[in-house]
N, C-alpha and C positions, 0 to 999 in steps of 0.2 A: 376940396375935401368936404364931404356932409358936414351938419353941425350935430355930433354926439357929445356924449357926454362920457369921459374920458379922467382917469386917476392915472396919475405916473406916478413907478417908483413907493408905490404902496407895498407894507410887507400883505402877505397873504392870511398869514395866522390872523388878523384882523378879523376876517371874512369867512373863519372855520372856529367850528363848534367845538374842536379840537385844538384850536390856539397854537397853531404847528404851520409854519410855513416861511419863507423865506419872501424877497421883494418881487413885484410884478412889473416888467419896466413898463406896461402899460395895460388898463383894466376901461375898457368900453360898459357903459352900465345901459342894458337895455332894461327900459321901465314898462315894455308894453310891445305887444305881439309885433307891431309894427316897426317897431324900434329895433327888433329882434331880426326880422329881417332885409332891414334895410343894413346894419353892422353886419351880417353873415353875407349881404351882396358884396359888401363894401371890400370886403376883406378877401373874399370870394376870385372878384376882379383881381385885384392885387397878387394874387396867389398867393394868401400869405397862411404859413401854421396859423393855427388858435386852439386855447382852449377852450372850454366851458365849464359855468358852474353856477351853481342858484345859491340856495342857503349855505350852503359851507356843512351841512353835516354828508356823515357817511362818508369822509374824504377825509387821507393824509397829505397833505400837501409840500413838497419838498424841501427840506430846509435852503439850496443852492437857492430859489426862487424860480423862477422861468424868464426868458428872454423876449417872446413871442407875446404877441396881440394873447389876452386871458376877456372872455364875455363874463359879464357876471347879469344871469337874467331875475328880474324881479317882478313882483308887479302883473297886472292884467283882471281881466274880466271871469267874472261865473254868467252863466245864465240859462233860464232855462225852454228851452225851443222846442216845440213840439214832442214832448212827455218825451224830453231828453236834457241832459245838463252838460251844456258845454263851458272848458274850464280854461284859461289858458296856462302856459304852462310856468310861468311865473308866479301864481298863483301861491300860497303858499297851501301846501296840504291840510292844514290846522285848518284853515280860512273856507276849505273846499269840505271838510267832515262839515262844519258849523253851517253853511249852506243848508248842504242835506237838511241837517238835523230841526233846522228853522223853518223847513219847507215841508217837514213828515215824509221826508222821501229814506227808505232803508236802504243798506247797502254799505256804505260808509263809516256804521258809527265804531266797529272795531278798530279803524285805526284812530282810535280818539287819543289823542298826545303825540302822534310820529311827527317828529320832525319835518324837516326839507321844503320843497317846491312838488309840484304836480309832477312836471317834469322831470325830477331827477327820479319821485317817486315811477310814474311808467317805465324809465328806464329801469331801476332798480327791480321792477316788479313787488313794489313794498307792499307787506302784508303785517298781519296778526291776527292771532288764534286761528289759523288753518286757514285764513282767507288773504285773496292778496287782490290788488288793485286790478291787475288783468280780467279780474273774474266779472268785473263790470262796466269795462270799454267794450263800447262798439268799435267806434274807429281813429285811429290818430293821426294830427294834421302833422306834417315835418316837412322839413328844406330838406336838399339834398341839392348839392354842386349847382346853385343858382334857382332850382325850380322847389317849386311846392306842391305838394300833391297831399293823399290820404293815403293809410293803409289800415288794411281792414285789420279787424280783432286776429284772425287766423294766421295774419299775414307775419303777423308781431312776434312768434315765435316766444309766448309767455309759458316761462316754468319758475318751480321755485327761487326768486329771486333773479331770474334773469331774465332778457328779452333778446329780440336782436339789436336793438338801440345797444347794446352789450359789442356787440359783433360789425357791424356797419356803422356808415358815417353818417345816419340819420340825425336830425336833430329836429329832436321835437318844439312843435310851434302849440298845439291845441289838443286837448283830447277833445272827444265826445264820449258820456255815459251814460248808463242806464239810468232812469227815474223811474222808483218803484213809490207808490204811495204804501205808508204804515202808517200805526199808529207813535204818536209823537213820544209821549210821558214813556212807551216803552223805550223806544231810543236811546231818548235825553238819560235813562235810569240804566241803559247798558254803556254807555259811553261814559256815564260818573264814574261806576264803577271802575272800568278801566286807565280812566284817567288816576283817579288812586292807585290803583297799582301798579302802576307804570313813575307814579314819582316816588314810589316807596324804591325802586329800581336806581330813577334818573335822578337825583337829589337837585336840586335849585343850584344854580350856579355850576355844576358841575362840568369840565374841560373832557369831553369826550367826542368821539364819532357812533355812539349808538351799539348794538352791540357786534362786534368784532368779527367774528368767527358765524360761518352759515350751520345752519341744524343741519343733522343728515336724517332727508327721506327713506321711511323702512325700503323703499320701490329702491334706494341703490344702496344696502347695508346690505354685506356679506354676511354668510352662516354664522361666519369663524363671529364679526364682532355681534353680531343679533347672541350668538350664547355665550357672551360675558359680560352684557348690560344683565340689569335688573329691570322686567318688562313693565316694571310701573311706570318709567319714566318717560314712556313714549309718550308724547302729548301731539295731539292734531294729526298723526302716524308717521311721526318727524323723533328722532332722538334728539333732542339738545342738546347742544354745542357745550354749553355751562356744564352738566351734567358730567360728561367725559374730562375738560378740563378740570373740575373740582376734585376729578377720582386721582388725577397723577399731580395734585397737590399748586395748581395753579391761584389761588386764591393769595393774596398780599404779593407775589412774586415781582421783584422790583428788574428794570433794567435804565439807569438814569436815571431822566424824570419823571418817567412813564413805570406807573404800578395798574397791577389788574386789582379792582377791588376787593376788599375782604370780605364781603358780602355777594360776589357774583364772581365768579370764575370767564365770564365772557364779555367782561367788561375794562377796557385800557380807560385808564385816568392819570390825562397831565395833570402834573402839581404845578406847573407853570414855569417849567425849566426843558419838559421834554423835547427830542427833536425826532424826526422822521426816524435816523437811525436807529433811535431808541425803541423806537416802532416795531422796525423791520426786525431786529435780535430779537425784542422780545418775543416777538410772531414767531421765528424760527423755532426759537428754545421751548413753546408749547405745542407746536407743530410735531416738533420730533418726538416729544415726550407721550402724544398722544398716538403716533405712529408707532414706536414701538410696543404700547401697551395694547391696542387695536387696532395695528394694521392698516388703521385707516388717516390718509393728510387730509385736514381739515383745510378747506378753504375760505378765503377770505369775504365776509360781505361787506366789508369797508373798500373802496379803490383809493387804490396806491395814484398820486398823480404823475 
């Protein structure tokens, strides 16, 4: 057997920004693109399940725990190659804004405070303020069943929030992105900015997976709910998630250990007791609520593992 590097029997919640998870009866840590695929052969061969996961945010993780080989990726290189920025996906996305921003390249500095890995972000399609991560990949390196390849920007199948890494058993190894030169001091003063108001949101210490529930794009909101919002509140041509939940009274609403903020409607917070289950009720009982009142089921931007 290769020599990895290998956790038995670790709980999960360790590893999530949610503090929710059950034991892994074994967690391969790849620290670097290589490492990544030489555990995805390994396992590959063997025909064995696996999961995957990088930072631990944006994920509930099961209270039972899981039985199967769990990847935890971390770790890798930025760099920039022919007025292009290749990232791996280990990366942590924090790591990957602060690049840019040190090298005057635009593009990135909106997501200034988002959590995760590179990679979880691709998959996720992670954004903010109207902009999301797809909007400035060329091309992404992935394994698939032993081999490695590219696929183009087109190929990725990026929308609000999702990709095909969503859909298929891609797994991402590398992006490549665009390098725009700007000016730096403007950046550096749009990303302070949102770094503030993102912790006014995210408080220090805080047991969460980010926020919960996906906005809904005007492009797929019915007549019926477009005339019983209040049109101010469409931001980026997206309705907020928070918005809707705060109207059918979801703010302090407890289910266990898991409360949704009393300062945000689309935000779950362990008190450090919560379990998955706690999760999945509470998801429902605002689900429905907001279904009855609009018609419309809000879907999740957190994954269920």
């Amino acid at each position: 057997m290769p020599l990895f590097k290998i956790s038995r029997n670790q709980f999960l919640a360790v590893y999530s920004t949610f503090s929710i998870g059950g034991k892994a009866k074994s967690i391969y840590h790849a620290e670097n693109r290589q490492e990544l695929i030489g555990i995805l052969d390994f396992l590959h061969k063997k025909r064995s399940r696996f999961g995957i996961f990088a930072c631990g945010s944006n994920i509930v993780f099961p209270d039972k725990g899981v039985t199967y080989p769990m990847i935890q990726v971390t770790g890798g290189k930025i760099r920039v190659h022919k007025s292009k920025v290749l990232a791996d996906a280990g990366v942590r996305l924090s790591d990957l804004v602060d690049f840019y921003l040190n090298k005057n390249l635009a593009g990135l500095e909106k997501f200034s405070g988002i959590p995760g890995s590179v990679g979880g972000a691709v998959v996720g399609n992670a954004g903010a303020y109207g902009e999301s991560i797809g909007d400035y990949i060329i091309k992404v390196e992935v394994w698939q069943n032993g081999q490695v390849k590219f696929l183009e920007r087109q190929m990725c199948k990026f929308s609000y929030r999702h990709s095909i890494f969503k859909e298929k058993p891609f797994i991402v190894l590398r992006v490549e992105l665009k390098a725009v030169s700007a000016e730096g001091m403007k950046l550096k003063k749009i990303s302070a900015e949102i770094i503030r108001l993102r912790e006014l949101k995210y408080k220090s210490g805080l047991k969460c997976p980010g926020s919960f529930f996906k906005n809904i794009p005007i492009a797929d909101a019915s007549d019926s709910l477009l005339s019983k919002i209040n049109q101010n509140v469409i931001k980026g041509g997206k309705i907020p998630a928070g918005y809707l939940l705060e109207s059918v009274g979801a703010k302090g609403v407890r289910v266990g250990g898991i409360k949704v903020a009393d300062y945000h409607g689309n935000l779950f917070i362990n008190d450090g007791q919560g379990t998955f289950a706690d999760v999945k009720k509470l998801a429902k009982i605002l689900k429905e609520r907001v279904k009855r009142k609009y018609g419309i089921t809000l879907e999740e931007e957190i994954r269920y593992f």
